[in-house]
DRENLUM-822614 format. One line per 8 residues: number of its first residue (from 1); their letters; for each residue x, y, z of N, C-alpha, C. Coordinates in steps of 0.2 Angstrom, whole numbers, plus 5000, padded with zeros to 4 digits. Layout:
N
NUM) a) X/Y/Z/X/Y/Z/X/Y/Z  ...
This chain:
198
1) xxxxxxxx) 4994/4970/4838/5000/4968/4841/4999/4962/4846  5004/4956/4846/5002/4953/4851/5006/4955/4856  5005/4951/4863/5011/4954/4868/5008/4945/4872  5017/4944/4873/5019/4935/4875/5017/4936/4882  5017/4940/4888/5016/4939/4893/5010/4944/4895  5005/4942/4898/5001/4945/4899/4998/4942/4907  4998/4948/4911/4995/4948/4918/4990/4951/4920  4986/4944/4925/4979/4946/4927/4977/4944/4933
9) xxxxxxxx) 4976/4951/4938/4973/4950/4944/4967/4948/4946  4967/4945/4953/4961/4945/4953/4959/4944/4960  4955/4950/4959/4952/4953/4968/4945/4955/4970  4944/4955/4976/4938/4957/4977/4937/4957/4985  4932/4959/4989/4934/4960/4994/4932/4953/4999  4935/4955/5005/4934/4948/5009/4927/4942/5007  4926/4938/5007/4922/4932/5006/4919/4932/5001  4922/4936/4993/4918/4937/4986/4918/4932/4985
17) xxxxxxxx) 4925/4926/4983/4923/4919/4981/4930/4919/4977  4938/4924/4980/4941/4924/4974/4946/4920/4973  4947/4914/4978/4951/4908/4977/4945/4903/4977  4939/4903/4975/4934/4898/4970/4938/4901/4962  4935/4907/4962/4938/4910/4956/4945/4908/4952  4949/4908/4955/4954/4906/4955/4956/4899/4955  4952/4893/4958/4952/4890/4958/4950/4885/4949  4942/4890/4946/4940/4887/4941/4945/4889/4937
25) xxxxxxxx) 4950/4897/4935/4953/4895/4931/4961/4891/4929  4963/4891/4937/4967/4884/4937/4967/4877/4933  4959/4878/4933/4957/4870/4931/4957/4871/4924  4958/4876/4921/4956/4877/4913/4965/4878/4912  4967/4876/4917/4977/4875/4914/4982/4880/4913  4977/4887/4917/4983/4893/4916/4985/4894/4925  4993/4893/4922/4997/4898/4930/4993/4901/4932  4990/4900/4940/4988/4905/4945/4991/4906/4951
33) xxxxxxxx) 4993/4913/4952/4996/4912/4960/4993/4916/4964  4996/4916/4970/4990/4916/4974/4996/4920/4981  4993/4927/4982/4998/4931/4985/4997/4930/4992  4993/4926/4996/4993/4923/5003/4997/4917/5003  4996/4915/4997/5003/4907/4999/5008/4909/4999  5012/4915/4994/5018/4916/4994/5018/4923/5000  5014/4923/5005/5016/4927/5011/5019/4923/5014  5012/4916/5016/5015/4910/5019/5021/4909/5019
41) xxxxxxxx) 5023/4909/5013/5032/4905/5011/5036/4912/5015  5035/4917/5014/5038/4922/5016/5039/4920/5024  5034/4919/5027/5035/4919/5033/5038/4913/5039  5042/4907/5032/5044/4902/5035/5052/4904/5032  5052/4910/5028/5062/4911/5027/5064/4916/5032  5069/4915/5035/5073/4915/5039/5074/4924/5039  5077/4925/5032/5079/4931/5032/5072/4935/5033  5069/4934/5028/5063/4939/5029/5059/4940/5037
49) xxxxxxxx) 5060/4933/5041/5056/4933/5048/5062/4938/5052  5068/4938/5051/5071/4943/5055/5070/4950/5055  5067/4953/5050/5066/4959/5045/5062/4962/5050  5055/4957/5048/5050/4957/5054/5052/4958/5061  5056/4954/5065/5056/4956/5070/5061/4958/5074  5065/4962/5070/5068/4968/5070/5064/4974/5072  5058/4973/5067/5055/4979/5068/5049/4978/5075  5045/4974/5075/5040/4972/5079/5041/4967/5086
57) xxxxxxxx) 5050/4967/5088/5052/4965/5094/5049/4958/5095  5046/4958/5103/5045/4950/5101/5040/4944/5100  5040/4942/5092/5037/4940/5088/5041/4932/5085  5046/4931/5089/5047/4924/5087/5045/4917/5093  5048/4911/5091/5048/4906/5095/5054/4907/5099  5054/4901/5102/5061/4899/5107/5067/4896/5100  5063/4891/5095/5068/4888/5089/5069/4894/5086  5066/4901/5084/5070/4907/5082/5065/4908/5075
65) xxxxxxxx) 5060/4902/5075/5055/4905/5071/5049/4908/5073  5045/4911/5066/5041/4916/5069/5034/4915/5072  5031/4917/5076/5024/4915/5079/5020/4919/5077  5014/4918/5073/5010/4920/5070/5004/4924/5072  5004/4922/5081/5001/4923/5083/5003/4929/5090  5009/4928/5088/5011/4936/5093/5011/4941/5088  5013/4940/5083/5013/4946/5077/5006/4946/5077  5003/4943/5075/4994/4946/5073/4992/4951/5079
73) xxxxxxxx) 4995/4948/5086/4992/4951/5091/4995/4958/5090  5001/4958/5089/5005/4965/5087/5003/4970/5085  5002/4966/5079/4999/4970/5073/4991/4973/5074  4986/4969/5075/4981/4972/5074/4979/4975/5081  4981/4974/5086/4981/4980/5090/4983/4989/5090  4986/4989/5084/4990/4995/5082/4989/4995/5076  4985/5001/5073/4983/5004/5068/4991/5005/5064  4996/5007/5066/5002/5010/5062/5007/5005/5062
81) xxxxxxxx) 5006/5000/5066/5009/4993/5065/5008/4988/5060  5002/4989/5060/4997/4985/5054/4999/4989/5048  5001/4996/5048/5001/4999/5040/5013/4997/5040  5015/4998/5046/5022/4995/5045/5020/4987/5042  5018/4983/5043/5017/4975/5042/5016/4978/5034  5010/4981/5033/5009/4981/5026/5016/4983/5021  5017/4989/5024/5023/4992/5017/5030/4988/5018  5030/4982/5022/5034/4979/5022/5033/4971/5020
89) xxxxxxxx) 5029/4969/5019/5026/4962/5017/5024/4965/5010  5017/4969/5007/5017/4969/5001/5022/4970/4995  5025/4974/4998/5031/4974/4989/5035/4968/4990  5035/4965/4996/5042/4958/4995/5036/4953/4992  5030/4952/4993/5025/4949/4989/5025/4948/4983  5023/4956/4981/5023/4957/4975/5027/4955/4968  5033/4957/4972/5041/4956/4970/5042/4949/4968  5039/4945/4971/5040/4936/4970/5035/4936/4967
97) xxxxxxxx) 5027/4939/4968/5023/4936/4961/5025/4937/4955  5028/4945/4954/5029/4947/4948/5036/4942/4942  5040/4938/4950/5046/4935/4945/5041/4928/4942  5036/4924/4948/5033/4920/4946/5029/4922/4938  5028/4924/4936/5023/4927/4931/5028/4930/4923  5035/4932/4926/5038/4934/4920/5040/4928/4915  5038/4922/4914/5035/4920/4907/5034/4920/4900  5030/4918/4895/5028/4918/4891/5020/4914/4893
105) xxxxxxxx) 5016/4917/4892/5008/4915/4892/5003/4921/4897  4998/4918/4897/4992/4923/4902/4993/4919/4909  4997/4926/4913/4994/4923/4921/4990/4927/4924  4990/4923/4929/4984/4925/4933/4985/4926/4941  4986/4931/4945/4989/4931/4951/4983/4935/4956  4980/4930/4960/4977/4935/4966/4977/4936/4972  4974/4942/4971/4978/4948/4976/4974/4952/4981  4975/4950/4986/4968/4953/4991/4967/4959/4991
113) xxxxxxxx) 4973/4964/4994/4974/4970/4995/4975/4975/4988  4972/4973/4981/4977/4976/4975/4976/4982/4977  4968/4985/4977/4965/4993/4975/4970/4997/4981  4971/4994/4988/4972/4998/4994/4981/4999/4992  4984/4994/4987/4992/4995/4985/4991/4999/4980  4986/4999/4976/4988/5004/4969/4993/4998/4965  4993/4992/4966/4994/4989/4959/4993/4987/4953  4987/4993/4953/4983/4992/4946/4990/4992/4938
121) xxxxxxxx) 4994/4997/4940/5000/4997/4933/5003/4990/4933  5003/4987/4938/5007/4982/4938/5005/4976/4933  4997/4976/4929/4995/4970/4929/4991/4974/4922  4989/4969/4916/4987/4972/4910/4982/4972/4912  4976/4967/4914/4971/4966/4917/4968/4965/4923  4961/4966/4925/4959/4964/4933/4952/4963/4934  4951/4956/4936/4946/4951/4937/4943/4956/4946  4936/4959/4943/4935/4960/4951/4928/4957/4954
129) xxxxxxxx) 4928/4953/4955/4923/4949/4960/4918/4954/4966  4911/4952/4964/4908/4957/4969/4903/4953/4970  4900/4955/4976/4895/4948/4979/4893/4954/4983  4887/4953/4985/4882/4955/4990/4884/4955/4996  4885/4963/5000/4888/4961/5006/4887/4955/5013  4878/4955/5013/4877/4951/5017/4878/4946/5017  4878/4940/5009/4883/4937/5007/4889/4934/5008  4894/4941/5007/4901/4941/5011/4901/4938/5018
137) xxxxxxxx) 4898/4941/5021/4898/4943/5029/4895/4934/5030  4889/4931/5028/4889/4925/5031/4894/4921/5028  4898/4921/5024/4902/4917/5020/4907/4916/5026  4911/4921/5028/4917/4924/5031/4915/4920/5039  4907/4921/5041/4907/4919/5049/4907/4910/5050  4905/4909/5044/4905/4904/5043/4911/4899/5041  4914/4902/5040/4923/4900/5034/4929/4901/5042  4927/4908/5043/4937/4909/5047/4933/4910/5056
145) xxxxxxxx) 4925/4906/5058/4924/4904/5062/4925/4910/5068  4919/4917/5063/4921/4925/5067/4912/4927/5069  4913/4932/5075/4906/4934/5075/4904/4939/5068  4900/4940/5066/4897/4944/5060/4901/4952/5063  4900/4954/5068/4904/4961/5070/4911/4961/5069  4914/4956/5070/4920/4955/5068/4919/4955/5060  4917/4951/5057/4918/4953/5048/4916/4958/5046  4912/4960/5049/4909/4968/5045/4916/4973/5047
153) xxxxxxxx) 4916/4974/5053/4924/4977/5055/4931/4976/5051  4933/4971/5048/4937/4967/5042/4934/4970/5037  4928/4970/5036/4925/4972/5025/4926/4981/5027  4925/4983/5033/4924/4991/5033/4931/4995/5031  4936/4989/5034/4942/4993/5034/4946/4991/5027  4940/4987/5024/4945/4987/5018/4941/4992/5013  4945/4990/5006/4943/4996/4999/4934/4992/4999  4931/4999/4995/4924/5000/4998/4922/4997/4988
161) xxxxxxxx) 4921/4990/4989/4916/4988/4983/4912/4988/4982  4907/4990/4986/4900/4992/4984/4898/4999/4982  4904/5004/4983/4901/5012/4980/4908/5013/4976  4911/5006/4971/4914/5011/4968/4913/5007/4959  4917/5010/4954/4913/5007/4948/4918/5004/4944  4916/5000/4941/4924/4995/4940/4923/4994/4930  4920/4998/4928/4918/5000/4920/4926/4997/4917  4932/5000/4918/4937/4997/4914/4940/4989/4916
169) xxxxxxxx) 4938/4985/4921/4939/4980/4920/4934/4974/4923  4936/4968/4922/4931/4962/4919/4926/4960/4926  4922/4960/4926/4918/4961/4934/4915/4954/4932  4915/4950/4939/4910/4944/4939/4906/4946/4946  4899/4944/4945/4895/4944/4949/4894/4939/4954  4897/4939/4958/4897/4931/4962/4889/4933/4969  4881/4931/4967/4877/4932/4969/4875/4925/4970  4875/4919/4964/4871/4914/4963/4875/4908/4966
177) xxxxxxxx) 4872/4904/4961/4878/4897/4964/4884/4896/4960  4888/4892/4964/4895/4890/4959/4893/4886/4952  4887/4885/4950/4889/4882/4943/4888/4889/4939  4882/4895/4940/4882/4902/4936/4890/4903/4939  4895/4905/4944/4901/4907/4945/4906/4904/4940  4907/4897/4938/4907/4895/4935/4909/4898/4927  4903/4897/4927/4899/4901/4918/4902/4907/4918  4902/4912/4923/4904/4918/4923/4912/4919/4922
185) xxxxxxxx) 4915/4915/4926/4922/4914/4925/4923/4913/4917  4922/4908/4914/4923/4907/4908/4923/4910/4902  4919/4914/4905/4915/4918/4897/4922/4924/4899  4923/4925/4904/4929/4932/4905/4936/4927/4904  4938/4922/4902/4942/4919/4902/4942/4919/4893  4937/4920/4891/4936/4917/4884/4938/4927/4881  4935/4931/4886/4936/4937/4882/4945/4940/4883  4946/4936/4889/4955/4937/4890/4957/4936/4884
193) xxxxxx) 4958/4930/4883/4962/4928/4877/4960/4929/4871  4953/4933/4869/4952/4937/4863/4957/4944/4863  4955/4947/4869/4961/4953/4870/4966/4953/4869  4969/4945/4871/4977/4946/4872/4978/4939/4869  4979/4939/4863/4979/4934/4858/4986/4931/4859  4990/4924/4862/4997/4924/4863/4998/4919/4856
């Protein structure tokens, strides 16, 4: 049986390589989206920033738009602020990837947070990118300009991919260089579309 719309996540934990990933298979011509930019867009509509600072007080400009930078302070100071931010930011995310993606064809949507949402049912398949912690950790210090304690801090509190087993979906080993990630990418893009034949 074919099925015309088929969705496919793609996660892994912080600095695995999964907007490279996402990058090669943009390039191969299929819809990707990408659930940080459509927070972004979230955080520049008017209605959605009121939502927010309704809840988290004060968190806007003097123009009435939102500061990015008071919220983060808000937020990550407070363990139960950080989880209100979350059940209020992920489903209105979601909600817009999944209208982007209702189509005809194979998309492809990544998702940082998937495994700590439980949107495994959301999606038919899931690309999980796993890389060597130590890996991660110099990717990240080097990328978002943090000490190493700070990233390790960041991968702890997220979902634990190094002790867990990902047998039912498509695992890329991101250890080598971008041309083996590459290779890796394609070969799981080539068994996608043996599976789901559009």
């Amino acid at each position: 049986m074919t099925q015309n719309n088929v969705k496919i996540a793609i996660t892994g934990g912080i600095g695995s390589g999964k907007s490279t990933v996402a990058e090669i298979i943009a390039k191969q011509g299929y819809t990707v989206i990408s659930c940080d930019a459509i927070y972004s867009r979230l955080l520049s509509d008017k209605e959605f920033v009121n939502v927010l600072s309704a809840e988290f007080g004060d968190i806007l400009t003097e123009e009435g738009t939102l500061d990015r930078k008071r919220l983060s302070t808000v937020v990550f100071s407070d363990k139960a602020k950080l989880a209100k931010l979350n059940e209020i930011t992920h489903p209105a995310i979601m909600e817009r990837a999944l209208k982007e993606m209702s189509g005809e064809g194979i998309y492809f949507c990544e998702v940082p947070l998937f495994f700590e949402n439980n949107f495994e049912k959301l999606f038919d398949g899931v690309i999980v990118i796993l890389r060597d912690k130590s890996i991660r950790i110099s990717a990240v210090t080097e990328r978002d300009d943090k000490t190493e304690n700070e990233v390790v801090s960041r991968i702890n509190n997220q979902f634990d991919y190094d002790n867990n087993k990902f047998e039912e979906y498509y695992v890329i080993h991101n250890n080598r260089n971008l041309k083996n990630l590459q290779s890796e990418t394609l070969k799981i893009i080539e068994k996608i579309k043996k599976e789901y034949p559009i």
